[in-house]
C-alpha positions, 0 to 999 in steps of 0.5 A: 500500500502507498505510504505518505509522509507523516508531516514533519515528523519524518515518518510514514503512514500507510493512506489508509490507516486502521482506527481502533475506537471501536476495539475498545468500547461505544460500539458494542460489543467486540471480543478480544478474538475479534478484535485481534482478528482485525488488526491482523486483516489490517496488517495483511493488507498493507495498513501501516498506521493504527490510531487509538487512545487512551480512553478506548475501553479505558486503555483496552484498544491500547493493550489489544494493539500491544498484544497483537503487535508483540506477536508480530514483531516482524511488522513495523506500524506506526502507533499513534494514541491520544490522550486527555480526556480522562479527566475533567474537560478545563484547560488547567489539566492539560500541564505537564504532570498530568502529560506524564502520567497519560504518557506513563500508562499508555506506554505501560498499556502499548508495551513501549518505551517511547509512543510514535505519536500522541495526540491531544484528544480534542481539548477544550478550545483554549488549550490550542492557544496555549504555550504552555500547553505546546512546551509541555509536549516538547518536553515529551518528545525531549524526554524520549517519551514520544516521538512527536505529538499532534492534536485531534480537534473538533472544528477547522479554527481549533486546527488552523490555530495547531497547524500554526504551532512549530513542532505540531506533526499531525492534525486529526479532523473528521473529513469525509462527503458529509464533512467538507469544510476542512477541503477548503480551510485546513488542507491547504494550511497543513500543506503549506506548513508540512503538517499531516491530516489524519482524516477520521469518521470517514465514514460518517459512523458508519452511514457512507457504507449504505447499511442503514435504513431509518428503521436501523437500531443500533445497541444501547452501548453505541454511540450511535443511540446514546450520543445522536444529540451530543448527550455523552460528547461532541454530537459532531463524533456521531454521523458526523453531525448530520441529523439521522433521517437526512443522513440516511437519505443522502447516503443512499443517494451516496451510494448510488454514486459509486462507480462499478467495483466499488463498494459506497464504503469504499467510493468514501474512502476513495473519495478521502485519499485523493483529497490533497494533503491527506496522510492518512484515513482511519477507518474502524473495522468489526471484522476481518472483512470490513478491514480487507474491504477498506484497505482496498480502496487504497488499490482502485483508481482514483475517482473521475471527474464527473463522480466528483462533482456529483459528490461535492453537489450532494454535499451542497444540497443536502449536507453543507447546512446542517454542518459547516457553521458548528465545525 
C-alpha cells in the first residue's frame, strides 16, 4: 500500500490507516478474538498506521494493539494514541504532570518505551492557544517519551490555530462527503506548513457504507443511540453531525454514486485519499472483512471527474447546512 509522509515528523503512514475506537468500547460489543482478528486483516493488507487512545475501553484498544503487535514483531506500524480526556474537560489539566502520567500508562498499556505519536484528544478550545500547553509536549518528545505529538480537534479554527504551532506533526479532523469544510480551510494550511491530516469518521459512523435504513437500531452501548444529540460528547463524533433521517437519505443517494467495483464504503474512502494533503484515513473495522474491504480502496483508481462533482453537489444540497457553521 502507498505510504505518505507523516508531516514533519519524518515518518510514514500507510493512506489508509486502521482506527481502533471501536476495539475498545461505544460500539458494542467486540471480543478480544475479534478484535485481534482485525488488526491482523489490517496488517495483511498493507495498513501501516493504527490510531487509538487512551480512553478506548479505558486503555483496552491500547493493550489489544500491544498484544497483537508483540506477536508480530516482524511488522513495523506506526502507533499513534491520544490522550486527555480522562479527566475533567478545563484547560488547567492539560500541564505537564498530568502529560506524564497519560504518557506513563499508555506506554505501560502499548508495551513501549517511547509512543510514535500522541495526540491531544480534542481539548477544550483554549488549550490550542496555549504555550504552555505546546512546551509541555516538547518536553515529551525531549524526554524520549514520544516521538512527536499532534492534536485531534473538533472544528477547522481549533486546527488552523495547531497547524500554526512549530513542532505540531499531525492534525486529526473528521473529513469525509458529509464533512467538507476542512477541503477548503485546513488542507491547504497543513500543506503549506508540512503538517499531516489524519482524516477520521470517514465514514460518517458508519452511514457512507449504505447499511442503514431509518428503521436501523443500533445497541444501547453505541454511540450511535446514546450520543445522536451530543448527550455523552461532541454530537459532531456521531454521523458526523448530520441529523439521522437526512443522513440516511443522502447516503443512499451516496451510494448510488459509486462507480462499478466499488463498494459506497469504499467510493468514501476513495473519495478521502485523493483529497490533497491527506496522510492518512482511519477507518474502524468489526471484522476481518470490513478491514480487507477498506484497505482496498487504497488499490482502485482514483475517482473521475464527473463522480466528483456529483459528490461535492450532494454535499451542497443536502449536507453543507446542517454542518459547516458548528465545525
Amino acid at each position: 500500500m502507498e505510504e505518505r509522509e507523516f508531516g514533519r515528523s519524518g515518518q510514514h503512514a500507510s493512506v489508509v490507516g486502521l482506527g481502533t475506537w471501536q476495539l475498545g468500547a461505544d460500539w458494542g460489543d467486540v471480543d478480544d478474538k475479534e478484535a485481534l482478528t482485525v488488526l491482523e486483516a489490517a496488517a495483511e493488507s498493507g495498513v501501516t498506521f493504527f490510531d487509538t487512545a487512551d480512553v478506548y475501553g479505558d486503555g483496552r484498544s491500547e493493550e489489544t494493539i500491544a498484544t497483537f503487535l508483540s506477536s508480530r514483531p516482524d511488522l513495523h506500524v506506526l502507533v499513534a494514541t491520544k490522550m486527555g480526556r480522562r479527566v475533567e474537560q478545563i484547560p488547567e489539566n492539560y500541564v505537564l504532570d498530568n502529560f506524564r502520567a497519560w504518557n506513563d500508562r499508555s506506554r505501560r498499556n502499548l508495551g513501549v518505551d517511547r509512543v510514535d505519536l500522541v495526540q491531544l484528544h480534542c481539548p477544550p478550545t483554549p488549550v490550542y492557544s496555549s504555550g504552555e500547553v505546546f512546551d509541555a509536549l516538547d518536553t515529551l518528545v525531549e524526554e524520549e517519551r514520544v516521538a512527536a505529538y499532534g492534536v485531534s480537534v473538533e472544528t477547522c479554527a481549533e486546527a488552523l490555530t495547531a497547524i500554526a504551532r512549530p513542532n505540531v506533526a499531525s492534525v486529526q479532523i473528521i473529513l469525509n462527503p458529509f464533512r467538507m469544510k476542512p477541503l477548503r480551510e485546513v488542507l491547504p494550511a497543513a500543506r503549506a506548513a508540512g503538517v499531516g491530516v489524519i482524516a477520521r469518521v470517514p465514514l460518517a459512523s458508519g452511514l457512507l457504507s449504505g447499511k442503514y435504513t431509518k428503521d436501523t437500531v443500533f445497541p444501547e452501548n453505541d454511540h450511535r443511540t446514546y450520543n445522536r444529540h451530543g448527550e455523552a460528547f461532541d454530537q459532531g463524533e456521531t454521523f458526523s453531525g448530520v441529523d439521522w433521517t437526512t443522513g440516511v437519505e443522502a447516503a443512499a443517494e451516496f451510494a448510488a454514486l459509486a462507480p462499478e467495483g466499488y463498494s459506497p464504503a469504499q467510493l468514501a474512502l476513495r473519495w478521502i485519499v485523493q483529497q490533497p494533503g491527506v496522510t492518512t484515513v482511519i477507518p474502524g473495522a468489526r471484522s476481518a472483512a470490513q478491514a480487507r474491504a477498506n484497505a482496498a480502496a487504497a488499490t482502485l483508481p482514483d475517482l473521475p471527474g464527473s463522480t466528483l462533482d456529483a459528490i461535492q453537489h450532494l454535499y451542497t444540497t443536502r449536507i453543507k447546512d446542517q454542518v459547516e457553521a458548528r465545525w
